[in-house]
PAMI-78655 format. One record per residue: residue in one letter; x, y, z of N, C-alpha, C in turn. Coordinates in steps of 0.1 Angstrom, whole numbers, padded with zeros to 4 digits, always signed. Example, Ala and Ser with C-alpha at 12.3 -4.5 7.8 and 13.67 -1.06 7.14 Angstrom:
// residues 2
A+0132-0057+0078+0123-0045+0078+0132-0033+0078/S+0128-0022+0071+0137-0011+0071+0129+0000+0079/
// end
This chain:
// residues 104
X+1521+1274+1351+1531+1269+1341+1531+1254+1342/X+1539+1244+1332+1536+1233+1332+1547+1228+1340/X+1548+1216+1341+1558+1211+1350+1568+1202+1344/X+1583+1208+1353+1596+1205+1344+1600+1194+1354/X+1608+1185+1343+1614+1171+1347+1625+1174+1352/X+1631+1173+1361+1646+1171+1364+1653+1165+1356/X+1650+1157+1345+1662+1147+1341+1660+1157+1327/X+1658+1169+1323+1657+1173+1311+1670+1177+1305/X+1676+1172+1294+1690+1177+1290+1687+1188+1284/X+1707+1195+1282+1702+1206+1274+1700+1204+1262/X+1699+1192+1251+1699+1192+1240+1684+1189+1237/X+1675+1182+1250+1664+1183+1245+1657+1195+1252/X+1661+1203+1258+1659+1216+1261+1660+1225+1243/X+1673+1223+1237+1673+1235+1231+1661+1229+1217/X+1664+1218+1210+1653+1207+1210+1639+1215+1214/X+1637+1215+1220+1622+1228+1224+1619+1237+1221/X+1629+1245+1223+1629+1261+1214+1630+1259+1202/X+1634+1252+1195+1636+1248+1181+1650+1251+1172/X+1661+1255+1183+1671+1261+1179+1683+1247+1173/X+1680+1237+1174+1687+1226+1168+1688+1226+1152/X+1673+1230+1148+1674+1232+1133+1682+1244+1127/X+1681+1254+1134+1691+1269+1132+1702+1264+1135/X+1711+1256+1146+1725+1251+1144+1727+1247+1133/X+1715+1235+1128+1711+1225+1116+1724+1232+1103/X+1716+1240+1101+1717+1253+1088+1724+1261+1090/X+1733+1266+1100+1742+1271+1102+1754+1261+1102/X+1755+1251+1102+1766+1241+1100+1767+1240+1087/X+1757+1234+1083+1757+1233+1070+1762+1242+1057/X+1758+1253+1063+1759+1267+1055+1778+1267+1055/X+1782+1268+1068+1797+1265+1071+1803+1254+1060/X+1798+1247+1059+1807+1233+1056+1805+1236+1043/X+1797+1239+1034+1792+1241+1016+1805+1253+1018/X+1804+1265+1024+1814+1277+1024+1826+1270+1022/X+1831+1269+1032+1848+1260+1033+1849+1251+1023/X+1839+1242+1018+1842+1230+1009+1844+1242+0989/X+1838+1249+0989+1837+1258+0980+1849+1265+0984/X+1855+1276+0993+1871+1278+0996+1881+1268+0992/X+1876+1259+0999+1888+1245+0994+1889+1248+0980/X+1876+1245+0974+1882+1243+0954+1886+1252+0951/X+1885+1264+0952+1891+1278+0949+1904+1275+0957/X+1911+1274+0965+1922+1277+0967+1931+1265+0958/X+1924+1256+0958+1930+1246+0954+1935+1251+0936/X+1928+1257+0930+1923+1258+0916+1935+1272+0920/X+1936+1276+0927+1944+1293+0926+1957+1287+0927/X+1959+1277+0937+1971+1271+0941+1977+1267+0930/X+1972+1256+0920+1971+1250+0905+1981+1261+0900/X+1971+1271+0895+1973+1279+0886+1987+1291+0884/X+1991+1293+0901+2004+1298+0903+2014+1290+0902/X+2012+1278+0909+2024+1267+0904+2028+1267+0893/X+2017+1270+0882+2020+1264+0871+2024+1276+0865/X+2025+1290+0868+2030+1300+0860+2043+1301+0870/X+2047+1297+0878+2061+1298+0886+2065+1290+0880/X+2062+1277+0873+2072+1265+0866+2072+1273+0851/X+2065+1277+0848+2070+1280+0832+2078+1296+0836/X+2081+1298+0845+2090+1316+0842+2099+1309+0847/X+2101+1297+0855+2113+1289+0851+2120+1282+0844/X+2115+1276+0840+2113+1267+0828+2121+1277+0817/X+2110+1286+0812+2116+1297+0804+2129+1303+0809/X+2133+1309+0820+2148+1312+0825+2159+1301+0824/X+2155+1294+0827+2164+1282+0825+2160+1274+0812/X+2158+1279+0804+2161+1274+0789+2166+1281+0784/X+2164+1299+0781+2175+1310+0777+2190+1310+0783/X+2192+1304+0790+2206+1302+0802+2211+1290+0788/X+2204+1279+0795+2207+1267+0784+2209+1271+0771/X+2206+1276+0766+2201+1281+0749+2217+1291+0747/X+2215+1302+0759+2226+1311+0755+2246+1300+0760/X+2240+1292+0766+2259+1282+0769+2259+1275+0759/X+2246+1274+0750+2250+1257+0738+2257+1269+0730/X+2248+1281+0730+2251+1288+0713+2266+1294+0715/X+2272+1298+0728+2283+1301+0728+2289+1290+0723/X+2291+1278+0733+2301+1263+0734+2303+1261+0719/X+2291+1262+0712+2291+1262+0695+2301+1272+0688/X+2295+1286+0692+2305+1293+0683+2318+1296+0685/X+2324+1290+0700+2338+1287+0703+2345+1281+0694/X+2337+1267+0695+2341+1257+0686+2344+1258+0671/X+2335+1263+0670+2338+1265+0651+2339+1275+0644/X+2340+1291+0655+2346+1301+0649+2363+1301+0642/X+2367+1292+0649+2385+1294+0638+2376+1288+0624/X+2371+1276+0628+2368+1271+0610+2360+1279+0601/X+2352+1287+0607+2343+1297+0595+2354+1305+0594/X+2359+1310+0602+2369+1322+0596+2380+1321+0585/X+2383+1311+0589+2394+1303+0581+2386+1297+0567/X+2374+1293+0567+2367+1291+0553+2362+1304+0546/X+2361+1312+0554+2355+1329+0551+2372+1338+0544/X+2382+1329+0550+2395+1339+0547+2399+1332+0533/X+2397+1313+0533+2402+1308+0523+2392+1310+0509/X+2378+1317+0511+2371+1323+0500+2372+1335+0496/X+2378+1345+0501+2380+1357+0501+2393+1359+0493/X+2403+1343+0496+2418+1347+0487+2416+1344+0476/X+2407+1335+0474+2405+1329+0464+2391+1335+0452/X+2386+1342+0459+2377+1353+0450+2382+1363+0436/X+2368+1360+0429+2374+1370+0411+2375+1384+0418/X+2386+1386+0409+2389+1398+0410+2378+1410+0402/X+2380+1422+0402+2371+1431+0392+2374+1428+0376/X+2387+1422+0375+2393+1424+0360+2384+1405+0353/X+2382+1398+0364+2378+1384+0361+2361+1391+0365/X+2355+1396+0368+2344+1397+0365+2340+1408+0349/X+2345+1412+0348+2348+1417+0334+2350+1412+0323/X+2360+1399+0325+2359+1388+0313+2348+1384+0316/X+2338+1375+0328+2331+1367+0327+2320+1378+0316/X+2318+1388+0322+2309+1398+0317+2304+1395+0300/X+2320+1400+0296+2324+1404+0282+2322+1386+0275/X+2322+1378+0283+2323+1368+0276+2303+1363+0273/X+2300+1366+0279+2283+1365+0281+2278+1374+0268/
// end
């Protein structure tokens, strides 16, 4: 057999076998994986955020929507009724649509 150095490290040991290049490409292969995971999670992450903000968004506009439309018809139900009662006293009778009729 040939003769070994004492001062030989293990990296130029593995370096010999050839296995530096197989870590090589096994690193590599790692790092493309994860960097590819990253954008996927990142892009998944995106995409739930953004459907948790609109089913709030949306709940919390029907909330808002349904206090304006009450606050509103608080407010101005006595006056439609009261304009609904003051048209209703003041409406033709059957015998006044009969003249208008007869007059046509």
């Amino acid at each position: 057999m040939g003769e070994r150095s004492e001062n030989v490290t293990i990296l130029e040991l593995v370096n010999q076998f050839g296995l530096m290049g197989i870590v090589s490409v096994m690193l590599a292969t790692l790092t493309i994986l994860v960097a590819l995971a990253g954008i996927y999670a990142f892009f998944d992450v995106r995409r739930a955020a953004r459907r948790v903000a609109r089913e709030e968004a949306e709940k919390i506009a029907k909330e808002v929507a349904e206090t304006r439309a009450n606050t509103y018809l608080q407010a101005e139900l006595p006056g439609m009724i009261a304009a609904y009662a003051e048209f209703a006293k003041n409406a033709a009778t059957a015998e006044d649509a009969n003249n208008i009729a007869k007059a046509q």
